[in-house]
C-alpha positions as CSV (number, residue, x, y, z in Angstrom):
1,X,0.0,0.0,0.0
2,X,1.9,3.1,-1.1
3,X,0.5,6.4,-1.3
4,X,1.7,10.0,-1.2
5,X,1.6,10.8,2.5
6,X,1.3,13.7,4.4
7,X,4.7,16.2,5.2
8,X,4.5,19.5,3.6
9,X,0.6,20.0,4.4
10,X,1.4,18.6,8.2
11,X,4.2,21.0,9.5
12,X,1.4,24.1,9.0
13,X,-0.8,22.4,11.0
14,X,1.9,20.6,13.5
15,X,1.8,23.5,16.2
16,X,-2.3,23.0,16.2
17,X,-1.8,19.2,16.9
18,X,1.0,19.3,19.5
19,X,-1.4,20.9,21.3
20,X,-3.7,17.9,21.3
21,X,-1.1,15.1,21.1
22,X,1.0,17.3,24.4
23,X,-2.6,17.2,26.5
24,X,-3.1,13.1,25.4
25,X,-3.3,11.5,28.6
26,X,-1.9,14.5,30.6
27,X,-3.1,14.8,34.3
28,X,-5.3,17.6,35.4
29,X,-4.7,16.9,38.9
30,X,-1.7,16.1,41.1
31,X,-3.6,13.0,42.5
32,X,-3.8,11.2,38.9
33,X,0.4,11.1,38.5
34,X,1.4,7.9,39.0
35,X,5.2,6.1,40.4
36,X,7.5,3.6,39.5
37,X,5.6,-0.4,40.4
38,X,7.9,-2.5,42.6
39,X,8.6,-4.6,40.0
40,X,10.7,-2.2,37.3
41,X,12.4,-1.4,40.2
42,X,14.3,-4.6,40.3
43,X,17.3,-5.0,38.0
44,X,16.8,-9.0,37.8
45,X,13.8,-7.7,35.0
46,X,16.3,-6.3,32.7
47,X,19.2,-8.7,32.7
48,X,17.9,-10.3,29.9
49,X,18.8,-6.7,27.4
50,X,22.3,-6.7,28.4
51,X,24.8,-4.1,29.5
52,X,25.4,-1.4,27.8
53,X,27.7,1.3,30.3
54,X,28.0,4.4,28.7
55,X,25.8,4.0,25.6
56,X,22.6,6.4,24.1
57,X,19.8,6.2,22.8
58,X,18.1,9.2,20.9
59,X,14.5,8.7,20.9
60,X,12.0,11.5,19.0
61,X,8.5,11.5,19.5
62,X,5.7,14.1,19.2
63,X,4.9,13.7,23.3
64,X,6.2,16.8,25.5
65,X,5.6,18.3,29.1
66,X,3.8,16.5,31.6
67,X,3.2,13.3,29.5
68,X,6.9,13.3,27.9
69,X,8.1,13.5,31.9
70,X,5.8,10.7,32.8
71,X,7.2,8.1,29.9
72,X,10.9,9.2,30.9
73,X,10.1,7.7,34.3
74,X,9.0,4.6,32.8
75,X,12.1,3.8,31.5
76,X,14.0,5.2,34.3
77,X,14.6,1.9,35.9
78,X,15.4,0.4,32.4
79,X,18.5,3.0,32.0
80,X,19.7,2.4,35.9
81,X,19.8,-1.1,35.2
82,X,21.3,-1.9,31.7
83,X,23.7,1.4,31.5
84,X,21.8,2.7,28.5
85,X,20.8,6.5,28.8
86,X,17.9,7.3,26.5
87,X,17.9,10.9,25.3
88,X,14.4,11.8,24.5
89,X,13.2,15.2,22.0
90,X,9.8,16.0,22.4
91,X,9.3,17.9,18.8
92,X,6.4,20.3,18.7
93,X,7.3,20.3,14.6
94,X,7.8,16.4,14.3
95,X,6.4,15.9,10.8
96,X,8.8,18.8,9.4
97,X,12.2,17.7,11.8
98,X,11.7,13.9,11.0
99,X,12.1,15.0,7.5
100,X,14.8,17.4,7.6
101,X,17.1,15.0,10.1
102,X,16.4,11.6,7.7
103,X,17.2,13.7,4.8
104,X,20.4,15.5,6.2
105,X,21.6,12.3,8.1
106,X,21.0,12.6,11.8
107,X,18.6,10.5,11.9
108,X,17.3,9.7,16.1
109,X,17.8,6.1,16.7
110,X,14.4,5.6,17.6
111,X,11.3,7.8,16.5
112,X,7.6,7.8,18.2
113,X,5.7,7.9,15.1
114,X,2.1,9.1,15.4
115,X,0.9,8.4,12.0
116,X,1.6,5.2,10.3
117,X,1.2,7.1,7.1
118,X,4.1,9.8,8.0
119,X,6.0,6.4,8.9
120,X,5.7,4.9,4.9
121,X,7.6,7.8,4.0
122,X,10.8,6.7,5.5
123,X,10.8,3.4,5.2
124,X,14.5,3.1,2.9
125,X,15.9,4.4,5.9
126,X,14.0,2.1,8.7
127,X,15.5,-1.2,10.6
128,X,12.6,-3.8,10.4
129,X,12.1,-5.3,13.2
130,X,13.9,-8.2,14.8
131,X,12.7,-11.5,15.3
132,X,13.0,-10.6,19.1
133,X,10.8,-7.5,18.5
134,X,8.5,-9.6,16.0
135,X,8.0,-11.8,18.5
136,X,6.9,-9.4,21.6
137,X,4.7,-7.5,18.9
138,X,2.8,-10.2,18.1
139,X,2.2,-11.3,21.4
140,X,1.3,-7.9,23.1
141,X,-1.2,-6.8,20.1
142,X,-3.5,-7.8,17.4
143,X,-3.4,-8.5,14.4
144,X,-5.9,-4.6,13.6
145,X,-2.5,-3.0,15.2
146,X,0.6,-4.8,13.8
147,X,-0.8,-4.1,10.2
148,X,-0.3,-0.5,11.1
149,X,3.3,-0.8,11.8
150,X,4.2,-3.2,8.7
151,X,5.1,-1.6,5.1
152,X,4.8,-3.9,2.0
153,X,4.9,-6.9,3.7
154,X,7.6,-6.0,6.6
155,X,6.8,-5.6,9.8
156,X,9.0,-2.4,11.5
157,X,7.6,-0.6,14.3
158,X,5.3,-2.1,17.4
159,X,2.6,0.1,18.6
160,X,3.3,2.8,21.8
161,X,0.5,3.7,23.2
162,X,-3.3,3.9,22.6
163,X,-6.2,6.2,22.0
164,X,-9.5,5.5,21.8
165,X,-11.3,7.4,19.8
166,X,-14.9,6.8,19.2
167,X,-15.9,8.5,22.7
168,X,-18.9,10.4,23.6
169,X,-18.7,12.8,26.8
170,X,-21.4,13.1,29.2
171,X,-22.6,13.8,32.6
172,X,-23.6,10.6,34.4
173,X,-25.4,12.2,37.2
174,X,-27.2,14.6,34.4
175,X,-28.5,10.7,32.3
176,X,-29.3,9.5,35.9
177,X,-31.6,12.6,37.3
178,X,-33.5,12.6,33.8
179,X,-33.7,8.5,33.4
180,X,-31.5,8.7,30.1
181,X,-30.1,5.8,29.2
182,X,-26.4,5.1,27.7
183,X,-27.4,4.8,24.0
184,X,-26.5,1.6,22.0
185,X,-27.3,2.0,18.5
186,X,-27.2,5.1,16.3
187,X,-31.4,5.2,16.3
188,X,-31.1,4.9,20.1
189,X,-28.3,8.1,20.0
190,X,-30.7,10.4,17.8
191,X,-34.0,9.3,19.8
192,X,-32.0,10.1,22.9
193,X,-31.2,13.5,21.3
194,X,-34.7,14.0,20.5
195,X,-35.4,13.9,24.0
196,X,-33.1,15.6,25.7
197,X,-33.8,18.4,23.2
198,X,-37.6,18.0,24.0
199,X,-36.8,18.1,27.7
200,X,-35.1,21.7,27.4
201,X,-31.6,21.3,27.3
202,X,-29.6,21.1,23.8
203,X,-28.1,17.5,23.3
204,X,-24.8,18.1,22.2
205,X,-21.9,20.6,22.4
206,X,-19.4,20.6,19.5
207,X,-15.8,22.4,18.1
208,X,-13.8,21.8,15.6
209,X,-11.5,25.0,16.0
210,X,-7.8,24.1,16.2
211,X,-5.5,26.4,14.7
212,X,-4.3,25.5,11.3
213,X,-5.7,21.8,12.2
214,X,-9.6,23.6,12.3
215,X,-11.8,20.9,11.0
216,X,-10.0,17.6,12.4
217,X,-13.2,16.7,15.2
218,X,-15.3,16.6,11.7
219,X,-13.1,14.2,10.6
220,X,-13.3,11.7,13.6
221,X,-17.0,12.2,13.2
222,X,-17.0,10.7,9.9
223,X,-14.2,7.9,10.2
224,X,-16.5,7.3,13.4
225,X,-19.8,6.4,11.4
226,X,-18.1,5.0,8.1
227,X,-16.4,2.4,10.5
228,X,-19.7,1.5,11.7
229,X,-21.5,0.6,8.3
230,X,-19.0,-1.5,8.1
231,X,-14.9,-2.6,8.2
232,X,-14.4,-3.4,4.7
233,X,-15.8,-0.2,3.4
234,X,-14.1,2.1,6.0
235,X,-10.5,0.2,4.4
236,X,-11.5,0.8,0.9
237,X,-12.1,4.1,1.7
238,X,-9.0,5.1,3.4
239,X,-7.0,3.1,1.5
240,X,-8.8,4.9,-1.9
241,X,-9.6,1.2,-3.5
242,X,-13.3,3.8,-3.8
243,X,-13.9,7.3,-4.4
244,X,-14.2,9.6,-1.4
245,X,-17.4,10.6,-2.9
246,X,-18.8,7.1,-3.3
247,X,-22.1,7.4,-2.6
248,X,-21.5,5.2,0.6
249,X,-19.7,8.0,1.6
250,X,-21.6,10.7,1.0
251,X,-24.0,8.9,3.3
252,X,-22.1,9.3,5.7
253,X,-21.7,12.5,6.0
254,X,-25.2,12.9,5.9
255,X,-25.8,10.6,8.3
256,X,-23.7,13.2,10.6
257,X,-25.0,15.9,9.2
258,X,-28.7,14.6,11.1
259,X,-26.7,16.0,14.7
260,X,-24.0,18.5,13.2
261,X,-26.1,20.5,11.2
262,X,-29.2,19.8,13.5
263,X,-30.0,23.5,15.4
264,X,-32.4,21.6,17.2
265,X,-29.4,19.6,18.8
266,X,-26.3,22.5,18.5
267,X,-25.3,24.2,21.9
268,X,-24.4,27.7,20.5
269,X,-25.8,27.1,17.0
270,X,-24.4,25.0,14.1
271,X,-22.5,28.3,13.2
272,X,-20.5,28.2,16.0
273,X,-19.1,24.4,15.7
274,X,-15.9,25.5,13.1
275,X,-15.1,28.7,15.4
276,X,-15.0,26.7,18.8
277,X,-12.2,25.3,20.1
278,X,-12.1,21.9,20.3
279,X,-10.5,21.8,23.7
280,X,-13.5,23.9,25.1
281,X,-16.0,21.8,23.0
282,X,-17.6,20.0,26.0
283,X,-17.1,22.1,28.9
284,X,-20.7,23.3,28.6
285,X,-21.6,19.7,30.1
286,X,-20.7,20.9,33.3
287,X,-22.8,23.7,33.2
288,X,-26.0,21.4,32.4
289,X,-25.9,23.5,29.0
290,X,-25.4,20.5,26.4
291,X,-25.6,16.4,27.0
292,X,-23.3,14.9,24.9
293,X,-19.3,15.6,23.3
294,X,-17.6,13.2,20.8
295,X,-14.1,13.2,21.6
296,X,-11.3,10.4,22.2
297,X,-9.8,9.3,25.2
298,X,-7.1,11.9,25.6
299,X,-10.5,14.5,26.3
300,X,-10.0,13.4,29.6
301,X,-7.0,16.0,30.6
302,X,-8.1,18.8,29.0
303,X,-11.6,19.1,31.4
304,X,-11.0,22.6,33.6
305,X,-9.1,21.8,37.0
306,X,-11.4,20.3,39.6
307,X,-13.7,18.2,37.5
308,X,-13.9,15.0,38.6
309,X,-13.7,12.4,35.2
310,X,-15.4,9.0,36.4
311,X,-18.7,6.9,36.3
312,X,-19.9,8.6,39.0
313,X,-18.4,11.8,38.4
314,X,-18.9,14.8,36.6
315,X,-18.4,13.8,33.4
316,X,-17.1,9.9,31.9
317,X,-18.0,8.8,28.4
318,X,-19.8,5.9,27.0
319,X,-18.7,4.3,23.4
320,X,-20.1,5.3,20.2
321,X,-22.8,3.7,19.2
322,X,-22.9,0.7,16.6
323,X,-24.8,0.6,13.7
324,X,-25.1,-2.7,12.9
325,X,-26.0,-5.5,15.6
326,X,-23.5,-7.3,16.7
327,X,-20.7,-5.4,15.4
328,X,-18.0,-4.3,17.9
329,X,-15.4,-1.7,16.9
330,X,-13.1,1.5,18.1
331,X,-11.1,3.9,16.0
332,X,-8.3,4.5,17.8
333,X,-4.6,6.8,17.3
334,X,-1.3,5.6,19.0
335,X,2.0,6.2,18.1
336,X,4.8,3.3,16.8
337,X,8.0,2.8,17.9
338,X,10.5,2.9,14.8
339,X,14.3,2.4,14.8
340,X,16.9,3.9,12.6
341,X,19.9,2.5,13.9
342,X,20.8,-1.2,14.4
343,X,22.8,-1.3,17.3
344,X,22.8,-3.9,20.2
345,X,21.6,-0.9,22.4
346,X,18.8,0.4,20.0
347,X,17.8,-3.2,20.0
348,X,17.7,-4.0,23.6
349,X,15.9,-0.5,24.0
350,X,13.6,-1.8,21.1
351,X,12.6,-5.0,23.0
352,X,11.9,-3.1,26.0
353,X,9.2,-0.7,24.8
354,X,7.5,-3.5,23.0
355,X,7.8,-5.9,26.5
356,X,4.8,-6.2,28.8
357,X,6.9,-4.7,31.6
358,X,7.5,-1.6,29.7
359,X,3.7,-1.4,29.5
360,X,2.1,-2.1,33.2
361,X,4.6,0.4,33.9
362,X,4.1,3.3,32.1
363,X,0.2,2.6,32.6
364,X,1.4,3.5,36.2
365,X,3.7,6.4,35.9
366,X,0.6,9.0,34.6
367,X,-2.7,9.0,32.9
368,X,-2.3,6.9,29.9
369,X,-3.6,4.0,27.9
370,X,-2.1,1.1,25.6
371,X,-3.5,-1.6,23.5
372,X,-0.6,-3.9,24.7
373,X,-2.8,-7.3,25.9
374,X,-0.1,-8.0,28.7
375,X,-1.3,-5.1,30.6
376,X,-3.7,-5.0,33.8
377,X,-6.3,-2.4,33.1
378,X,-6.7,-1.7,36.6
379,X,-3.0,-0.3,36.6
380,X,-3.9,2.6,35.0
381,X,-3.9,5.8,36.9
382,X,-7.8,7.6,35.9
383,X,-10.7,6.0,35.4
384,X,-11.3,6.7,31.8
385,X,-7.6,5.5,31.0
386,X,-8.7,2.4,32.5
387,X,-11.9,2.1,30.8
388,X,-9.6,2.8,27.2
389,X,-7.4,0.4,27.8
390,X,-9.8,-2.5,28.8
391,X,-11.6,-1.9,25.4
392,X,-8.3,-1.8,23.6
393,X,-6.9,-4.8,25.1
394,X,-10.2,-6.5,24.3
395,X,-9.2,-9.7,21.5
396,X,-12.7,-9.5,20.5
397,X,-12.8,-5.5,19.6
398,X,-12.4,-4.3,15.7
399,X,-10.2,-1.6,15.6
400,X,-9.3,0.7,12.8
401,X,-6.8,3.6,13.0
402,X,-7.6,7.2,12.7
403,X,-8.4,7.5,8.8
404,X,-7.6,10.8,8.3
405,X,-3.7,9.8,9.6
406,X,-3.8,7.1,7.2
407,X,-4.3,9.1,3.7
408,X,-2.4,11.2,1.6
409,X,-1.7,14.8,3.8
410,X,-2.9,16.5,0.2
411,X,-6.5,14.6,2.1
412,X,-6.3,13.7,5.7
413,X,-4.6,16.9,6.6
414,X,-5.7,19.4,4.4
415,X,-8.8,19.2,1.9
416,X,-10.7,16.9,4.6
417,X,-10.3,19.5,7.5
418,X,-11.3,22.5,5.4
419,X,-14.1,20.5,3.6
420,X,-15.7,19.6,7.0
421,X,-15.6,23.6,8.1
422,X,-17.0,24.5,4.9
423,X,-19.6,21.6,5.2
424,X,-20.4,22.3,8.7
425,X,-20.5,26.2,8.1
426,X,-23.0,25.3,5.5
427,X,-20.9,26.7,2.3
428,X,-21.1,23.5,0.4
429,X,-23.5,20.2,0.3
430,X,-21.8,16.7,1.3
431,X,-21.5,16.0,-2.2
432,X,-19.8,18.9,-3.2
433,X,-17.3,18.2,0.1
434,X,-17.3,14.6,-1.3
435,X,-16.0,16.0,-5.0
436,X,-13.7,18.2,-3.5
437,X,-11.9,15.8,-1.6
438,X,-11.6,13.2,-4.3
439,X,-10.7,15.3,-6.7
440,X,-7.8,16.6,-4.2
441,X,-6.8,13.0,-3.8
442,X,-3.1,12.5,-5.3
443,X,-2.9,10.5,-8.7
């Protein structure tokens, strides 16, 4: 599967997207950082990598702050023990550096990739994996998620962590004082908006303002609900094999246009969704204003300081409905661990982020989640980290990553972000947003 993929079209938006890839899994609150478990602390679990006195590894990634400090103590332990000392970049401008250090030959041994599609592009200058790494990879994750970090055939980079995506926000005590129930079908979701809206209150809060990124929640929206009609169409469609204004497509977009373009359902007004940040999309749960906000995971650190994110706290979320009976799936995003450098030390650091210890521990060092099936979910330090990672360590869930991250940038980063403002702004009809996008579609 080779396409043109997303570089020049990224570093515009990169600052926009730092922001939300910085806040993934960040803690709010002091109480939700996590320590070091008893057992990384015990040299005996990394005999097996070898000594390495002296050595370094250079790992890149897109994570920074409070998150980037809370992986670094993960792998504390691993550096006491085996000599090696990781030197980790945070990049706010990962897209645009990954390029201009591959192409002028400084290259970091190791790089967090958090788009598989960004990944394709250097893969003449990638180490595949070793049997070793093979080997843990296909032990910790599914099948859905190795396929993400093989190229033509060649498997290279494990999985990091794990978001899950197809999220909608919501008070729990707000469902249980009205006798609302958790929707489980897309009828049962626009019934339930029907309802709330009857009782008074407008069912659902949305942004999609982000910088030079403005349009990316419309995006999720739609991988969201094309997932749901169905797996194969949702890989035929990112991967192009149909038309992006197939008509399958186009009902899709409808099919979200019946809340997104709804001013029966619209805290604010449809006309406010492009020019609202996304960060601020759901706070107006909290004021009783709106019901619902479809958001990943990572939504769970950027609620205002003090809100309480649990079942039986201010706000949790509950999983996007399915459409089809039976059917059990997640979009998710995650980042893959990628080497450039074959040495015994980028090896054994290699094995380590793909092992099971690796895992359970950063689970514990911060609000985070993983799809690594090793894990305990209960290790994770929030409640809604623990309620992503039990569904993404679930065998029996379908997962499909983030399609936007998966096509061309010419697409998922550019013509699909502004064709969902100038959809949801009411410029242009789905098909016309349909047209535009395929015809933007690289030959």
């Amino acid at each position: 599967m080779s396409k043109t993929r997303r570089l020049m079209c990224l570093a515009a938006a990169t600052s926009a997207l730092a922001l939300a890839a910085a806040a993934c899994g960040a803690p709010e609150e002091e109480e939700s950082r996590g320590e070091v478990p008893a057992e990384a602390e015990d040299c005996a679990n990394y005999e097996q990598y070898g000594s390495f006195d002296g050595e370094t590894v250079s790992i890149l990634g897109s994570i920074r702050d409070a998150e980037a400090d809370e992986m670094v103590e993960a792998w504390s332990f691993f550096e006491e023990c085996t000599g090696i000392t990781i030197d980790y970049e945070g990049s706010g401008e990962f897209e645009s550096d990954m390029k201009v250090r591959v192409d002028g030959g400084n290259a970091p041994d190791i790089a967090l990739f958090p788009q598989p599609g960004l990944m394709e592009n250097f893969a003449d200058d990638l180490v595949p994996a070793s049997d070793e790494v093979n080997s843990l990879a296909t032990e910790g994750w599914s099948e859905d998620w190795l396929q993400y970090g093989t190229i033509d055939d060649t498997f290279y980079a494990p999985p990091n962590s794990g978001n899950a995506k197809s999220f909608i926000w919501y008070s729990p005590s707000f469902f249980a004082d009205a006798g609302y129930e958790v929707p489980a079908t897309w009828d049962e979701l626009i019934s339930l908006s029907d309802q709330i809206a009857a009782d008074g209150v407008m069912p659902w809060c949305v942004g999609f303002e982000s910088g030079g990124a403005t349009g990316w929640p419309g995006t999720d929206w739609i991988e969201d609900i094309v997932l749901r009609e169905g797996t194969d169409l949702y890989d035929q469609w990112v991967n192009h094999e149909i038309p992006f204004n197939d008509p399958q497509i186009v009902a899709a977009i409808e099919k979200a246009g019946e809340v997104l373009l709804n001013e029966d359902y619209i805290y604010g007004g449809t006309d406010t969704i492009s020019s609202t940040p996304f960060q601020e999309g759901g706070y107006a749960i909290l004021d009783g204003e709106c019901a619902m906000h479809r958001q990943a995971s990572f939504y769970g650190a950027m609620w205002p300081g003090g809100t309480t994110v649990a079942e039986d706290g201010d706000v949790f979320a509950f999983r996007f409905p399915e459409s089809n009976e039976g059917d059990n799936t997640m979009l998710v995003g995650g980042e893959f661990v990628a080497a450039f450098n074959d040495s015994e030390a980028v090896e054994a650091t290699r094995q380590f982020l793909a092992s099971e210890l690796y895992h359970n521990t950063r689970l514990q060092t911060g609000p985070w989640s993983t799809a690594h099936q090793g894990v305990d979910p209960a290790n994770a330090t929030t409640p809604i980290n623990e309620f992503a990672t039990e569904i993404l360590t679930d065998p029996a869930v379908t997962v499909r990553f983030d399609g936007s991250d998966l096509m061309p940038g010419e697409v998922g980063a550019s013509s699909f972000w502004t064709g969902m403002v100038q959809w949801v702004d009411g410029e242009k009809t789905s098909e016309q947003v349909a047209d535009d996008i395929e015809n933007s579609w690289p030959n």
